[in-house]
N, CA, C and O atoms as CSV, one atom per row, in Angstrom:
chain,resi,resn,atom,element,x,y,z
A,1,UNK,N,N,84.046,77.459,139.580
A,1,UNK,CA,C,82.758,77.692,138.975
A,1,UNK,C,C,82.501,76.588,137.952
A,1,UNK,O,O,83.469,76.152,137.328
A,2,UNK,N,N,81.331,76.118,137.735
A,2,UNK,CA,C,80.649,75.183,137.066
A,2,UNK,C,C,80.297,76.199,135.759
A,2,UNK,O,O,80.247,77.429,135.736
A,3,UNK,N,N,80.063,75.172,134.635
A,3,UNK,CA,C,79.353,75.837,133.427
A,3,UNK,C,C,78.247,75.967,133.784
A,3,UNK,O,O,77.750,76.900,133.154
A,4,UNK,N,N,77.527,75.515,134.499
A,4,UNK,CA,C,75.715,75.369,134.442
A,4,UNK,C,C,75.797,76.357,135.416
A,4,UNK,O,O,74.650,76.796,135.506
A,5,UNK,N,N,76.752,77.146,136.451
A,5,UNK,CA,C,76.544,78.456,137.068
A,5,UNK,C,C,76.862,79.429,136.274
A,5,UNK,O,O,76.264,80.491,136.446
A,6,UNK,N,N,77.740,79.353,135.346
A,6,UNK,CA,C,77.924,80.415,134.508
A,6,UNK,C,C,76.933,80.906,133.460
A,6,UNK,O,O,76.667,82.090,133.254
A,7,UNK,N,N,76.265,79.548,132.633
A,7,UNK,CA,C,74.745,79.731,131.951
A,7,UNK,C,C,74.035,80.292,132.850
A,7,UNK,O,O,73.868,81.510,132.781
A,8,UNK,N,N,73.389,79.461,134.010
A,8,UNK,CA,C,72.266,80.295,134.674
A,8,UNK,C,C,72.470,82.180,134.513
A,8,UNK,O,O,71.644,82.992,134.095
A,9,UNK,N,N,74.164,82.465,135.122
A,9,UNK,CA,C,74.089,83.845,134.977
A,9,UNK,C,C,73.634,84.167,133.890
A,9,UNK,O,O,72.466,84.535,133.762
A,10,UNK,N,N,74.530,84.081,132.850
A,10,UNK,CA,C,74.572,84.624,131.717
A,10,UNK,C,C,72.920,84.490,131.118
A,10,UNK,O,O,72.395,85.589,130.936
A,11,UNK,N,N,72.312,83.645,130.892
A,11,UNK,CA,C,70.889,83.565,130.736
A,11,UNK,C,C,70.100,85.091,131.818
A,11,UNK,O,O,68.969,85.393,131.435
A,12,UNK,N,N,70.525,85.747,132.751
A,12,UNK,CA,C,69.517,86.803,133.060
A,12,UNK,C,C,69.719,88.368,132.526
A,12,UNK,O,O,69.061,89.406,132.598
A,13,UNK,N,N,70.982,87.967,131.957
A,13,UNK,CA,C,71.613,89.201,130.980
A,13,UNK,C,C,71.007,89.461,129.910
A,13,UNK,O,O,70.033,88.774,129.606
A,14,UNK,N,N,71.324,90.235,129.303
A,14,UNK,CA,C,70.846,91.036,128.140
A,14,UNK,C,C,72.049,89.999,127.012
A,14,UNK,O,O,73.225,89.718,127.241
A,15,UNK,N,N,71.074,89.582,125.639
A,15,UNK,CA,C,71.886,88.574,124.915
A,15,UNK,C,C,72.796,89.703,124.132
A,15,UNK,O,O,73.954,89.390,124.410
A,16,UNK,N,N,72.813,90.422,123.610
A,16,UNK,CA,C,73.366,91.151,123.121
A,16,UNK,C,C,74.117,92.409,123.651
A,16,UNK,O,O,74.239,93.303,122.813
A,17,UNK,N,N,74.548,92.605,124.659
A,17,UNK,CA,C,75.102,93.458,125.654
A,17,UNK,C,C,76.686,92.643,124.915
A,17,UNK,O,O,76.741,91.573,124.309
A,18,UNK,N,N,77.857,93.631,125.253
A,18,UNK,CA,C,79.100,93.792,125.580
A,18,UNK,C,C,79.786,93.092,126.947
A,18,UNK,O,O,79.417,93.576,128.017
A,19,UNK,N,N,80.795,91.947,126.993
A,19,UNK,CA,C,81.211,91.368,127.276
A,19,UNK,C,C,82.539,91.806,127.922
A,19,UNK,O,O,83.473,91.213,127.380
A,20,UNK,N,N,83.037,92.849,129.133
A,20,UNK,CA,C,83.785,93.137,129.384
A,20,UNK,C,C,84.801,92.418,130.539
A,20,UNK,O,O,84.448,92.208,131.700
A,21,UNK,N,N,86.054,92.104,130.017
A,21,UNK,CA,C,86.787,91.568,130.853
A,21,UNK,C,C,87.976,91.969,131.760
A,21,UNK,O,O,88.841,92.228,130.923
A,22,UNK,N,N,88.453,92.144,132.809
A,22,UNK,CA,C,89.282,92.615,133.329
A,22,UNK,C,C,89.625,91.335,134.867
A,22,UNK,O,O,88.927,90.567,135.528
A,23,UNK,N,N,91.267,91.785,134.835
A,23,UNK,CA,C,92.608,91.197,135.541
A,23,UNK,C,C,92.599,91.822,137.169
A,23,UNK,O,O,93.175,92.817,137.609
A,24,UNK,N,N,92.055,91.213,137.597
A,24,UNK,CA,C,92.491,92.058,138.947
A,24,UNK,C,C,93.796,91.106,139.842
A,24,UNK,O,O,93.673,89.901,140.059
A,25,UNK,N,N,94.902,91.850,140.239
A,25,UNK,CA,C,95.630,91.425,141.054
A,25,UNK,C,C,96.673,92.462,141.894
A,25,UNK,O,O,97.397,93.235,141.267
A,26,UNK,N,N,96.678,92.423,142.915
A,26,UNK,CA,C,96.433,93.716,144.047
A,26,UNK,C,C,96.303,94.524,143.965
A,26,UNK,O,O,97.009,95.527,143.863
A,27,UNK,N,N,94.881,94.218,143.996
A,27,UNK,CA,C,93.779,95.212,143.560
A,27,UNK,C,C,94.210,96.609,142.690
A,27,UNK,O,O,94.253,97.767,143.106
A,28,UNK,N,N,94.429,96.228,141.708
A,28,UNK,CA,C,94.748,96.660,140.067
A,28,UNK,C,C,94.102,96.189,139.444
A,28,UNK,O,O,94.310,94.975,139.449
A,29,UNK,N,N,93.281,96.498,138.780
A,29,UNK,CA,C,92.131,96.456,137.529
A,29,UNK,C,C,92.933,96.605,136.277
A,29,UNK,O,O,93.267,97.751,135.977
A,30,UNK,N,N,93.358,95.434,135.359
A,30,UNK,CA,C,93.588,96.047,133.816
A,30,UNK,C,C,93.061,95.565,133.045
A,30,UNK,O,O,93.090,94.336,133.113
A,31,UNK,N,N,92.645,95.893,132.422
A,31,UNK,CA,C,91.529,95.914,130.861
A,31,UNK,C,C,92.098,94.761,130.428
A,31,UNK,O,O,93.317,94.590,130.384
A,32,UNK,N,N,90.910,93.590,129.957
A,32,UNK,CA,C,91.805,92.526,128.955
A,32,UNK,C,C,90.813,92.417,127.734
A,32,UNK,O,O,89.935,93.276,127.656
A,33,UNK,N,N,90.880,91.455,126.799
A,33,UNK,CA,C,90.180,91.164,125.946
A,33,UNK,C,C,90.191,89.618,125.652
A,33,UNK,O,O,91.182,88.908,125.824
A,34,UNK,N,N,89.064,89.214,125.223
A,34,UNK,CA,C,88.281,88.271,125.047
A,34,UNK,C,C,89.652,87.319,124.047
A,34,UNK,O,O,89.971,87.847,122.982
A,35,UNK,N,N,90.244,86.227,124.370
A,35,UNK,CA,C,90.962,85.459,123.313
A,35,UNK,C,C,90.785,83.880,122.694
A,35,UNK,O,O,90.938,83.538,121.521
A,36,UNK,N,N,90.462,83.141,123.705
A,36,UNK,CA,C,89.880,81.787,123.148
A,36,UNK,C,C,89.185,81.529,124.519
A,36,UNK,O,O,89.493,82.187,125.513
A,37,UNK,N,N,88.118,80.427,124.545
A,37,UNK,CA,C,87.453,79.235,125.033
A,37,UNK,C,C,87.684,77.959,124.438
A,37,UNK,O,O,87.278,77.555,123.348
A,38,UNK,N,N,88.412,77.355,125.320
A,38,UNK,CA,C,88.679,75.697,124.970
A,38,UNK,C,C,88.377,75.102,125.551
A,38,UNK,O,O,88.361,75.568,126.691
A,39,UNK,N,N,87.870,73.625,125.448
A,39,UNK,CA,C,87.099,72.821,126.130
A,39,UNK,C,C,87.934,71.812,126.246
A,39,UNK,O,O,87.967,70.938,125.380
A,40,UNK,N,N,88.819,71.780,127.453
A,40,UNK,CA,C,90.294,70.479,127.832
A,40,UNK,C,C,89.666,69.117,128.106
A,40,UNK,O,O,88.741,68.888,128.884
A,41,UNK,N,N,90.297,68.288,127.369
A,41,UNK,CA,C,89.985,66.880,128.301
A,41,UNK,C,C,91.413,66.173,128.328
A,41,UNK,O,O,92.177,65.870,127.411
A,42,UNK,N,N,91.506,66.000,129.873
A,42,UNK,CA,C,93.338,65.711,129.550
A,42,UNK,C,C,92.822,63.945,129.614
A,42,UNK,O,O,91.752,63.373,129.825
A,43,UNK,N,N,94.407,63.453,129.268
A,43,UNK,CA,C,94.366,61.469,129.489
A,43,UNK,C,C,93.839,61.292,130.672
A,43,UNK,O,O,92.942,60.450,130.721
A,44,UNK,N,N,94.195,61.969,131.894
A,44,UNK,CA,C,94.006,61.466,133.312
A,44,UNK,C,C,91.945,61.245,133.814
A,44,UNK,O,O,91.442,60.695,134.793
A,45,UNK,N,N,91.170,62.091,132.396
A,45,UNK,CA,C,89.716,61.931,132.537
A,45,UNK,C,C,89.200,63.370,133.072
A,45,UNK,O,O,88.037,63.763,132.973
A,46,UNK,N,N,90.211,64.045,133.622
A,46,UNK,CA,C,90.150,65.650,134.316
A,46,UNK,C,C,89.453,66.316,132.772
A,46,UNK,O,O,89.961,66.270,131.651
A,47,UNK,N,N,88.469,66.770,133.081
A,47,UNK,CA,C,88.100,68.202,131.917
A,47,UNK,C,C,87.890,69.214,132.513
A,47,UNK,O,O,87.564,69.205,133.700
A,48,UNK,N,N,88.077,70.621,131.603
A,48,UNK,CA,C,87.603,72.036,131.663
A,48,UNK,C,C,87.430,72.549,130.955
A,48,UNK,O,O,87.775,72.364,129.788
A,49,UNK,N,N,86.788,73.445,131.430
A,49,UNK,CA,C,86.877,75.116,130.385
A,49,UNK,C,C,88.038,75.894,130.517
A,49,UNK,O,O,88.584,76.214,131.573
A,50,UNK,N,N,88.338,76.143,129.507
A,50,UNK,CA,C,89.809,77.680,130.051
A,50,UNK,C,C,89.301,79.056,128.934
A,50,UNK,O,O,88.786,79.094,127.816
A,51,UNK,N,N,89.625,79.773,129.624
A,51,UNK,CA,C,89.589,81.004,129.487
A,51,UNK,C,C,90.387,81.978,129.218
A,51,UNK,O,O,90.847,82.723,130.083
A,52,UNK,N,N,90.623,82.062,128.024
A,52,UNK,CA,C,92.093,82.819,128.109
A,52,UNK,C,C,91.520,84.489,127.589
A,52,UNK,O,O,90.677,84.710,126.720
A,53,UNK,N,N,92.228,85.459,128.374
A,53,UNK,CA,C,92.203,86.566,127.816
A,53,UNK,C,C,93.555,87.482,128.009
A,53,UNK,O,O,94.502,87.048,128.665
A,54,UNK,N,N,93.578,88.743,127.409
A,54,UNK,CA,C,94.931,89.147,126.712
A,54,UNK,C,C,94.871,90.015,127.661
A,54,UNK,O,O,93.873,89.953,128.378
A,55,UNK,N,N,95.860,91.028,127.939
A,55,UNK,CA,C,96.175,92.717,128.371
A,55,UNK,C,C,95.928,93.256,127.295
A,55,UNK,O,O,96.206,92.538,126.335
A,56,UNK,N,N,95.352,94.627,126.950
A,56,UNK,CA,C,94.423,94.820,126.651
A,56,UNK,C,C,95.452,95.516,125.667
A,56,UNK,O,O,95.496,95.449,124.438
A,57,UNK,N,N,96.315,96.245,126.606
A,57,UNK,CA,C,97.921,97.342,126.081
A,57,UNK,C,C,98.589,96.055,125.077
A,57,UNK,O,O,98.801,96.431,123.924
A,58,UNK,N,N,98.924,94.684,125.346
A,58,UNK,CA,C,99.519,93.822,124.534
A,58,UNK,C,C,98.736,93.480,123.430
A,58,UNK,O,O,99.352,93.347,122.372
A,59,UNK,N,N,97.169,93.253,123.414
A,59,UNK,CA,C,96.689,93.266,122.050
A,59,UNK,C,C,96.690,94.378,121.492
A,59,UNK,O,O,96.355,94.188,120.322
A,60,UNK,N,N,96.957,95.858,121.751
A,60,UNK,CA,C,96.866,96.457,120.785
A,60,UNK,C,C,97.972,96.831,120.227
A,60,UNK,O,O,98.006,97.720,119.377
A,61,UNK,N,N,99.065,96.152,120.670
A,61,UNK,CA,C,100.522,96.321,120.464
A,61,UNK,C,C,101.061,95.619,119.205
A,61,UNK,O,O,101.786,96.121,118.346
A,62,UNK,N,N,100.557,94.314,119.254
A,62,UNK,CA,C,100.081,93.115,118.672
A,62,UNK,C,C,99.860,93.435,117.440
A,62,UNK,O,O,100.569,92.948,116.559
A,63,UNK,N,N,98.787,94.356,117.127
A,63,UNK,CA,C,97.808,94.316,116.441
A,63,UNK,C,C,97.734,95.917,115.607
A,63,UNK,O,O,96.855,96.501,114.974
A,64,UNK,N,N,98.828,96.160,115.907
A,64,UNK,CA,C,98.919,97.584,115.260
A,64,UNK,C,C,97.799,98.634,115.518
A,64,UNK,O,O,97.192,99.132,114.570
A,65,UNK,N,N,97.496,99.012,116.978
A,65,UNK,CA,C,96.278,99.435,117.527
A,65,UNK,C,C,96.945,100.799,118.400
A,65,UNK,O,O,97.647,100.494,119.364
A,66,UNK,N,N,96.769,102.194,118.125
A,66,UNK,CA,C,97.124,102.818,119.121
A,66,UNK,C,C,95.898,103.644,119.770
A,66,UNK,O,O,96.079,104.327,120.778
């Protein structure tokens, strides 16, 4: 995915709506949460976006959350 596909989406949404993220891998759904956006530019000229988000059970573990 491109940023300028991800704006277009995000532009037909509601600006202020809730941002929910979740892990799927065979076909298991687990709750994550939102942790950084970084914008990579390695030596080789390669850039991205990354996306990092948490398990949802480990941030609240983290974080003194029960």
């Amino acid at each position: 995915m491109k940023v300028k596909e991800l704006i277009k989406t995000l532009k037909k949404l509601e600006p202020n709506d809730e941002i929910v993220f979740y892990h799927l891998k065979n076909s298991d759904l687990t709750y994550c949460v939102y942790e950084t956006i970084l914008d990579i530019h390695e030596p080789e000229g390669e850039s991205f976006v990354e996306f990092t988000i948490q398990d949802y059970e480990d941030y609240k573990e983290e974080n003194g959350e029960e």
